[in-house]
N, C-alpha and C positions, 0 to 999 in steps of 0.2 A: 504494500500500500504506500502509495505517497501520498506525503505531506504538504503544504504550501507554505510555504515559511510570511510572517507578517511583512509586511511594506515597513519597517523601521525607522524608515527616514520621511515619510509622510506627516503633514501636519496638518492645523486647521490653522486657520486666520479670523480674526475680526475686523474688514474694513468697512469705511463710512464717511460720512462727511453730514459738514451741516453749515449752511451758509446763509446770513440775512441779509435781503437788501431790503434798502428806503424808497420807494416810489413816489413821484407827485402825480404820477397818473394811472389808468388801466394800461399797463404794458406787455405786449407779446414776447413770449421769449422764445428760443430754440434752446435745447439742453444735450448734454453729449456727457451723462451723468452715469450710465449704467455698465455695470461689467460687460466684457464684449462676449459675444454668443458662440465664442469660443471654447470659454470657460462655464458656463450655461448646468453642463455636466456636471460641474464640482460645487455648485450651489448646495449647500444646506439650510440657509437661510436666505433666501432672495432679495436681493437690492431693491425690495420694491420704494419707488420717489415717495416720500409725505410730503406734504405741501402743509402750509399753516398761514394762512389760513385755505382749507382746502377749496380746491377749483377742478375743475376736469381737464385730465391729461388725456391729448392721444400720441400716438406712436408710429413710429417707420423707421426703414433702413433708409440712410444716404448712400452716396453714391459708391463708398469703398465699403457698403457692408454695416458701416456702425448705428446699432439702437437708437435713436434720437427722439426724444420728447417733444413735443410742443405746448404751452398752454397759455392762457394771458392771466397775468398777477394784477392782482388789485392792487389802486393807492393805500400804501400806506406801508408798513413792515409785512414783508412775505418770507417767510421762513421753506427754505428747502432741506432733507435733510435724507438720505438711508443708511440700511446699516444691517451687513449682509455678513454670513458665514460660509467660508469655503474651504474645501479641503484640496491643500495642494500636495504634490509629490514629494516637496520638501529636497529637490535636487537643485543645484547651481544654475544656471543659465549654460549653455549647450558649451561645448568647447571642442573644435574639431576641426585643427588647422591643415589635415589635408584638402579643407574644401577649395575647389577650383574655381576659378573667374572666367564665366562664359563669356566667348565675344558676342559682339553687339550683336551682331548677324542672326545668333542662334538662342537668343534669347527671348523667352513667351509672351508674348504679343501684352500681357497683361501687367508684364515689369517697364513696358517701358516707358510709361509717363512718369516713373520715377528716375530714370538718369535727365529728367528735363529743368529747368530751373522755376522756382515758384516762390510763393511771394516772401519767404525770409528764407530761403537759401536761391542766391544771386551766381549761380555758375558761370555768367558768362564774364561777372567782374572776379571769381575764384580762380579761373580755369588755369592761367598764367602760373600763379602762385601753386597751384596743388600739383603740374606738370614737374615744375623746380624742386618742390620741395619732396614729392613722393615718383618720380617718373622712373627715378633707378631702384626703388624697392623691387621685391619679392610680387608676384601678384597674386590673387586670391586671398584669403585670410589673413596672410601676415603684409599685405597692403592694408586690409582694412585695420586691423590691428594698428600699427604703423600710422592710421590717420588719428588712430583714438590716442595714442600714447603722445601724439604731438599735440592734440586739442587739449588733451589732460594738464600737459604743461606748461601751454599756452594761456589758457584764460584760469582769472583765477576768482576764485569762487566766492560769492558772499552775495545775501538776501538785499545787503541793501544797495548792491548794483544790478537790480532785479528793474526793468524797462520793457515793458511789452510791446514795444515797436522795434526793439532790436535785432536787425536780421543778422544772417551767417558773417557778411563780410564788415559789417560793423563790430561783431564778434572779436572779428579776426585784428581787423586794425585798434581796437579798444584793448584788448588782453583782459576781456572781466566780463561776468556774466554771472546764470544761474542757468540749472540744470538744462534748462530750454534751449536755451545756447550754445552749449557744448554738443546737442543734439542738431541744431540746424549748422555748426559748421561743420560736425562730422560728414553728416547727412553732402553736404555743397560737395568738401571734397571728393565723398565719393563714386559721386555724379561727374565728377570732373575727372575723374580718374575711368569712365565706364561703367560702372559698378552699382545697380541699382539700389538706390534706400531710401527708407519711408520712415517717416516720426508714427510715435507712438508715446501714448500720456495711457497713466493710470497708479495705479498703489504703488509703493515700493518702501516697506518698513525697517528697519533697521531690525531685522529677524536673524537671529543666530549670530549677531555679532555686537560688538561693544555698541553702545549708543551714541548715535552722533549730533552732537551739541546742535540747536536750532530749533525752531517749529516744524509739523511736521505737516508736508504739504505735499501735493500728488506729483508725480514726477513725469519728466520724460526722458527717454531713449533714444534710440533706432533699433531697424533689422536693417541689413543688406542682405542684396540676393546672391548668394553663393552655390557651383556644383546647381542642385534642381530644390532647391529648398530655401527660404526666407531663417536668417541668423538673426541672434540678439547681441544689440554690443551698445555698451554704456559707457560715452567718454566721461562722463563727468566724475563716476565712482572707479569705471577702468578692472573691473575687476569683477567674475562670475558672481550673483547674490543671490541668495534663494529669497522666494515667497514673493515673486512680482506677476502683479495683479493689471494685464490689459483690460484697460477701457476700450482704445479707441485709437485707429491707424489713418492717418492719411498722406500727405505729403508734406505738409508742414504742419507749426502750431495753429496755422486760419482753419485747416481743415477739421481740427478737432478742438475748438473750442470748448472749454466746456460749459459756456454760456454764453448764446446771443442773445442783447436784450436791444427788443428797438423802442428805445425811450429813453430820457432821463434816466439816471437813478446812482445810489449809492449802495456800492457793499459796507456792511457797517460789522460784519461779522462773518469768519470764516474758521472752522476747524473741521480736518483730517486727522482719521484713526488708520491705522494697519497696527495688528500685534498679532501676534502668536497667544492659543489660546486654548487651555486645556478641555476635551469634553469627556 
């Protein structure tokens, strides 16, 4: 008879958020809130949106796939908020530098709006700079590798150089940013390099490792496309981490906002959870 031995490195998570704003009016919004339907599987507790005061939500996919809400919030304080349990595999982010760099030529009709430039990674003001500075690397993995470990030590990090109109090559020329940043000029370069890659926002906790001083706020990434399969790679931490929770993929941070709001208004309150979480 066999046995099945237990998943040992498996965990559950608790992520969430909860965010106020102030309206002076009835305002529409678009929301990009929901875990991605990726992960849909590993729900235990569903990210279902509360609203406060409640209103009626409806729902659709955009154009890359992602969940997206809609509703319109009354004047005055609208409170949004979920708070969802999953069970992840509890393994690093993938690591597997034989992957190879397919040419342009032979690459799936459905990667290539990402070697394109968009509205905060500017490849055609990178393309020069990422030629010089990565053209004699290695290709395939240890190029993208190679872009992360120079964006890594390139911009340096801090909330209060946090600018939400800061594209890749402002990035680049500024040396300072936040997580977003490190993500859209990885992203540029390696668009500039052939190499397809897409942003990606969602949880990322300080799970299995020391805690890292700051607020804790939702993050983002990349994938590039390597060999026949989409990679995960994070310049800003530069380093495999377990318990990272996709929201939401598109081409840059426009694309997954995680809230459009057409109207006035002010955020007047925001807090993000991810922990690790015994059941």
């Amino acid at each position: 008879m066999h046995t099945i031995s237990p998943d040992t490195s498996a965990l559950h998570l608790r992520v969430g958020f909860e965010m106020e704003y102030l309206l002076p009016q009835p305002t529409p919004m678009i929301l990009a809130l929901n875990i991605h339907y990726s992960r849909a599987s590993d729900l235990q507790r569903p990210d279902y949106l509360i609203t406060s005061p409640a209103v009626p939500v409806t729902a659709y996919r955009d154009a890359f796939g992602n969940w997206c809400s809609r509703l319109v919030a009354p004047a005055g304080s609208f409170v949004l908020r979920a708070d969802a349990v999953l069970r992840d595999h509890g393994l690093p982010d993938a690591y597997e530098p034989w992957a190879q760099q397919i040419p342009v030529e032979h690459l799936p009709e459905a990667t290539l709006v990402y070697l394109l430039g968009s509205r905060y990674c500017e490849t055609d003001q990178l393309s020069a700079v990422a030629w010089q500075l990565f053209g004699n690397s290695p290709t395939g993995w240890d190029r993208v590798q190679a872009i992360c470990d120079f964006v890594h030590q390139h911009i340096e990090f801090g909330y209060h150089h946090a600018r939400r109109t800061r594209t890749a090559w402002e990035a680049y020329a500024e040396g300072q940013g936040v997580c977003r940043d490190y993500a859209h000029l990885a992203i540029a370069f390696c668009r500039c390099m052939n190499i397809p890659a897409r942003y990606c926002t969602g949880y990322l906790g300080d799970i299995r490792i020391p805690a890292v001083p700051g607020p804790m706020d939702f993050a983002g990434w990349f994938e590039a496309y390597l060999g026949d399969r989409w990679y995960t790679f994070d310049a800003r931490n530069n380093t495999p981490r377990i318990g990272r929770v996709l929201m939401a993929r598109g081409r840059d941070a426009c694309d997954v906002a995680l809230t459009n709001t057409f109207g006035p208004n002010t955020l007047q309150r925001f807090n993000v959870w991810a922990d690790e979480i015994q059941l």
